[in-house]
ZAVEX-90366 format. One record per residue (C-alpha): y, x, z. Coordinates in Angstrom, 3 decimals. Layout:
ZAVEX-90366
+----------+----------+----------+
!        y !        x !        z !
+----------+----------+----------+
!        Y !        X !        Z !
...
+----------+----------+----------+
END
This chain:
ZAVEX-90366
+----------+----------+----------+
!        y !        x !        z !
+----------+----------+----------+
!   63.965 !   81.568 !   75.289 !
!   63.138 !   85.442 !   75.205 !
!   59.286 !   86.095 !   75.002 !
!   58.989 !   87.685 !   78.238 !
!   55.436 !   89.457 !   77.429 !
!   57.495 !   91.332 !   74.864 !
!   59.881 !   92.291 !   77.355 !
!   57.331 !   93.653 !   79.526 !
!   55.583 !   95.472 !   76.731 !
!   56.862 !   99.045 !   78.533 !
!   54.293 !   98.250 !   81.528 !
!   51.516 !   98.567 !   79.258 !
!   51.548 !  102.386 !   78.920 !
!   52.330 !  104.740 !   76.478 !
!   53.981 !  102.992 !   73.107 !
!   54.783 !  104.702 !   70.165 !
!   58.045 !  107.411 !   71.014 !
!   60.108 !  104.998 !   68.646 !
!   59.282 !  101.899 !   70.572 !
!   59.676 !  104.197 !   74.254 !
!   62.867 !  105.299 !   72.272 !
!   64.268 !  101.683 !   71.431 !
!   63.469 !  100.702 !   75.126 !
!   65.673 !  103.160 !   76.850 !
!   68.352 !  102.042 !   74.228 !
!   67.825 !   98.547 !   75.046 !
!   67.857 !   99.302 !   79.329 !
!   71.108 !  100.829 !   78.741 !
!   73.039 !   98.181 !   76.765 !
!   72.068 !   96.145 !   79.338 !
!   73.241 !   98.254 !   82.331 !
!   76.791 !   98.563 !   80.327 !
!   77.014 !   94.709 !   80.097 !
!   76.667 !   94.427 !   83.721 !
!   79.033 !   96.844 !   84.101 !
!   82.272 !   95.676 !   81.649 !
!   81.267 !   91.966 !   83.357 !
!   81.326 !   93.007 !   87.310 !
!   83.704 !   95.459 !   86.704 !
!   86.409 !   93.800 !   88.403 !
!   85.325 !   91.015 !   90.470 !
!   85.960 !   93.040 !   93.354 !
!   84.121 !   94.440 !   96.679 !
!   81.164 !   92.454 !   96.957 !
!   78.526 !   90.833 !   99.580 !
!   75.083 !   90.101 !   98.566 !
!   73.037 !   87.725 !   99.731 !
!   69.269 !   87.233 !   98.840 !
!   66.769 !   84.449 !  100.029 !
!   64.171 !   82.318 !   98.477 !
!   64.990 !   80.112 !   95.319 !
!   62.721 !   77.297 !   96.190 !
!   64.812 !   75.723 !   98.967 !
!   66.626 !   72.096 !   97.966 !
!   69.868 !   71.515 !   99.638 !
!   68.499 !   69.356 !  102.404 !
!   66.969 !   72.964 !  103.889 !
!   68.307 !   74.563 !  107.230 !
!   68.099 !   77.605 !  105.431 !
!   70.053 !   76.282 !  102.515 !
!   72.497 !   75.097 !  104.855 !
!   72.390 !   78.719 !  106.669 !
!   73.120 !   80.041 !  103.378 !
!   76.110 !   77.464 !  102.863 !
!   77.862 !   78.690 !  105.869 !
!   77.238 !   82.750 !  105.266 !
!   78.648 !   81.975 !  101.565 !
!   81.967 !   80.287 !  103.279 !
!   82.124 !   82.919 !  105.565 !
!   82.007 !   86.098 !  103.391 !
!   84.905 !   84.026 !  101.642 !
!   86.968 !   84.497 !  104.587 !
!   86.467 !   88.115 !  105.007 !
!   88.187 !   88.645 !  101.505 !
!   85.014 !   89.552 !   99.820 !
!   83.003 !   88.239 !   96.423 !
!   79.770 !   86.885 !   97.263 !
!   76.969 !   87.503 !   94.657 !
!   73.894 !   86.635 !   94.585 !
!   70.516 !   86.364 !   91.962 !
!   72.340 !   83.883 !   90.410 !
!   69.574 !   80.799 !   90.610 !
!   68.819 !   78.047 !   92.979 !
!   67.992 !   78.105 !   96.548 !
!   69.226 !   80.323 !   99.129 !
!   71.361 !   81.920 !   95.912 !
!   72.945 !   78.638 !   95.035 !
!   74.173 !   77.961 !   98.669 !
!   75.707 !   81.016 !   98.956 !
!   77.324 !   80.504 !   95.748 !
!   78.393 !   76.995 !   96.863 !
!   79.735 !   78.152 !   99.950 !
!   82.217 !   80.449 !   98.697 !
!   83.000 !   78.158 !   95.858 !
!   84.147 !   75.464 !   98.045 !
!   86.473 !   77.530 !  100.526 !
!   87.807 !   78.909 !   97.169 !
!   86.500 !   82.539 !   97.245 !
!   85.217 !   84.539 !   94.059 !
!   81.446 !   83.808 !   93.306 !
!   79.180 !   85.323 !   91.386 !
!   75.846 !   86.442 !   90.100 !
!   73.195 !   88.706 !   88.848 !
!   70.307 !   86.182 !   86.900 !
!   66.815 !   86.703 !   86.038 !
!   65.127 !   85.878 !   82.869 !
!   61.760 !   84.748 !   83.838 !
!   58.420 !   83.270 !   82.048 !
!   59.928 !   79.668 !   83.907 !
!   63.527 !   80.193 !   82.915 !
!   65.843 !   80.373 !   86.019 !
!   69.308 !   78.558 !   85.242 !
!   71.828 !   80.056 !   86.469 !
!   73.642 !   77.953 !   89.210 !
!   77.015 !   75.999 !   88.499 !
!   78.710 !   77.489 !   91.904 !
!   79.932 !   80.793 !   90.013 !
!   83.166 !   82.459 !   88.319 !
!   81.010 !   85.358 !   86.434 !
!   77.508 !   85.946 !   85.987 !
!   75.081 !   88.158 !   84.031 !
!   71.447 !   87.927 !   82.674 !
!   68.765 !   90.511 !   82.781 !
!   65.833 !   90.928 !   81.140 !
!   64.538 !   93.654 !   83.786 !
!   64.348 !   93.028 !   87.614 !
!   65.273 !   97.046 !   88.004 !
!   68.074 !   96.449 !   86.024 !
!   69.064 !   93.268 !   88.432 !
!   68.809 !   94.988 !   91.332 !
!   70.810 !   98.064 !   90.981 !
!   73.610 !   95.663 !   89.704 !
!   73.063 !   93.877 !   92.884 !
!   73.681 !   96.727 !   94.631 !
!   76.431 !   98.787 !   93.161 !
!   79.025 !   96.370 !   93.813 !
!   78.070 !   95.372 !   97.352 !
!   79.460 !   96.696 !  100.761 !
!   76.746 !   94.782 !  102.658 !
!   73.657 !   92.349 !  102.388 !
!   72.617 !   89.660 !  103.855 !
!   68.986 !   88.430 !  103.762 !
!   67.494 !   84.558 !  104.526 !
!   63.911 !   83.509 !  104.032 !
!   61.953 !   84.573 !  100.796 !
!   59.246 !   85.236 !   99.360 !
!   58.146 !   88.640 !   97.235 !
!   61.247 !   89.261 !   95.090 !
!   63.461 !   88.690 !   98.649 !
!   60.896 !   91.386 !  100.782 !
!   61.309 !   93.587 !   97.226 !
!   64.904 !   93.712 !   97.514 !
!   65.185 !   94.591 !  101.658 !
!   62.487 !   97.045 !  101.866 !
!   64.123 !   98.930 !   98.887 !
!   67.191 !   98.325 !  100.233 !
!   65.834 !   99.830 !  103.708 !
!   63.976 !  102.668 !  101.713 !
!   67.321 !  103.576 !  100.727 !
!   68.908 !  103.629 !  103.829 !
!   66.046 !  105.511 !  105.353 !
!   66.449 !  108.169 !  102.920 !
!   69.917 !  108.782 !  102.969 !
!   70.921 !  107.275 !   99.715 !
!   72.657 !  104.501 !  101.140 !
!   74.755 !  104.930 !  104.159 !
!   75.756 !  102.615 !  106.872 !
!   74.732 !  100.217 !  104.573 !
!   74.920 !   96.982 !  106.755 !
!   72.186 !   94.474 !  106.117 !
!   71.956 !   90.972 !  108.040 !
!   68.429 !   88.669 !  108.133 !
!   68.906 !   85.782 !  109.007 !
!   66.387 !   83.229 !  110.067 !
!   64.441 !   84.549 !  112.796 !
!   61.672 !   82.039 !  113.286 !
!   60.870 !   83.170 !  109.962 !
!   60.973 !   86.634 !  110.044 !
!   59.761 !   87.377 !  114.048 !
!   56.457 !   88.574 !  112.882 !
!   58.227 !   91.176 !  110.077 !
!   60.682 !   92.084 !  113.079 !
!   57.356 !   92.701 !  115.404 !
!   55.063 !   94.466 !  112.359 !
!   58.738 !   96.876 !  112.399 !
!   57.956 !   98.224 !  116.138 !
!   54.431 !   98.201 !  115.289 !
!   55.721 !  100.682 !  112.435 !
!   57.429 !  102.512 !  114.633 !
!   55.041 !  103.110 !  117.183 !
!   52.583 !  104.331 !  114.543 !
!   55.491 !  106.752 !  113.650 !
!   55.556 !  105.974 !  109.960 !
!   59.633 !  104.746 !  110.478 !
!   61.733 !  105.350 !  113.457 !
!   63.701 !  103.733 !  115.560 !
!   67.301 !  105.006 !  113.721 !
!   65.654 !  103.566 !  110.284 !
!   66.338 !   99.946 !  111.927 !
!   70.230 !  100.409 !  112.944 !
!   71.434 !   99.371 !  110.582 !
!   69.680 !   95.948 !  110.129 !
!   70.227 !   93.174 !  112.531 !
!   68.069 !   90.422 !  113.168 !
!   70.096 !   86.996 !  114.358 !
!   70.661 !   83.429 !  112.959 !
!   74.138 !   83.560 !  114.658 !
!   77.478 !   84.096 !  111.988 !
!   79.603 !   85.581 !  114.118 !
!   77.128 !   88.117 !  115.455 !
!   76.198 !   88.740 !  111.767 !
!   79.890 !   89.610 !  111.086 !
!   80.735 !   91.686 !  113.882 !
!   77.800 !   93.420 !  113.257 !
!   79.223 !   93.920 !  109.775 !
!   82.805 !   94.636 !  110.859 !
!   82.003 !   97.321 !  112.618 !
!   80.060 !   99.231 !  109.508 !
!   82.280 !   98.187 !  106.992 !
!   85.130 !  100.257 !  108.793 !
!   83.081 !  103.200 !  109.221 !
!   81.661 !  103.770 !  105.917 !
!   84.420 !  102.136 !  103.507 !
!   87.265 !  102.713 !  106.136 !
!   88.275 !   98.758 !  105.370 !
!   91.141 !   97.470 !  107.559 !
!   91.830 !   94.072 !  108.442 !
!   94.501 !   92.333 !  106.479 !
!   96.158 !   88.864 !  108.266 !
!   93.238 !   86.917 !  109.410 !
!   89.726 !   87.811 !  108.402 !
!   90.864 !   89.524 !  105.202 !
!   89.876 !   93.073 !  104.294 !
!   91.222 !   95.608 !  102.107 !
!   90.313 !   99.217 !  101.407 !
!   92.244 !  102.013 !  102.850 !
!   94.093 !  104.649 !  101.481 !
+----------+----------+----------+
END
């Protein structure tokens, strides 16, 4: 395995302009191999979520159905690549027969990627990861996590607040888990450090049919998708 302290040397301030040199080389090799690899696997649907839950979980199971689900819509679900929430997602789409794939990790603990994919790619960098995660995807869907999974929505929602991203659709699911990060939201925007439009675009439900008309209807605006026979989507003209 990679000696991650090495790979985090670039955290640890200024290095010689060789070594700062060789790093950006490095970054970029690895940006191009997740690009040749996802190239084609076609429009995507993310899904993050803890990788500590065993398949005996509700929110494993949650993440079984969204997986078989996002299969039926016509679209590729990735995910982090590991175990957990990103496994059942994996899983689901692997057993209605929809592409599957993912975006893995290298970490101190080395996180194997799951066998429920077509494709997958390794990082060494988390940045790296997560724009890969979310070049390819029309939409994201996000069940119960720890620091990595609230590091991926609040960027994701930093994104959307600021334009970047637009009618960007994301879905959290679970909401025993998340009602006090859904009540700590209004508290935000009371204070007035986010408003009320910031939040649109996210919904809050542990229903899959809400979470995909919610979906639907963004999906249309922004990437003008129509439907194609039952559940299928396709980009338009």
């Amino acid at each position: 395995m990679k000696n991650i302290n090495r790979l985090n040397d670039y955290l640890e301030g200024p290095g010689s302009r060789f070594s700062e040199f060789k790093f950006t080389f490095k970054v970029m090799r690895q940006f191009i191999k997740g690009f040749r690899k996802l190239h084609f696997v076609g429009p995507c649907i993310t899904v993050f979520g803890s990788a500590r839950f065993r398949d005996d979980h509700k929110y494993y199971r949650l993440a079984y159905e969204v997986g078989k689900e996002i299969s039926r819509f016509g679209f590729t679900v990735m995910t982090g690549g590991g175990p957990g929430i990103m496994e059942a997602a994996n899983k689901g789409a692997f057993d209605q027969g929809g592409k599957s794939v993912g975006c893995n990790i290298i970490l101190p603990h080395e996180q194997n990627p799951n066998p429920y994919m077509d494709t997958w790619v390794e990082f060494d960098h988390f940045f790296v990861r997560k724009v890969l995660l979310l070049k390819y995807s029309y939409a994201f869907f996000v069940l119960p996590g720890g620091w990595g999974t609230m590091d991926e929505l609040f960027e994701t929602l930093t994104l959307i607040q600021t334009g970047i991203l637009k009618n960007f659709p994301v879905v959290v699911m679970g909401k025993e888990y998340f009602q006090q990060l859904n009540q700590y939201l209004d508290f935000m925007i009371e204070e007035g450090t986010i408003s009320r439009t910031d939040l649109e675009l996210i919904l809050f439900t542990d229903s899959v049919d809400e979470a995909f008309d919610h979906l639907s209807h963004y999906l249309e605006i922004n990437y003008k998708l129509k439907m194609r026979r039952k559940r299928m989507w396709v980009l338009g003209e």
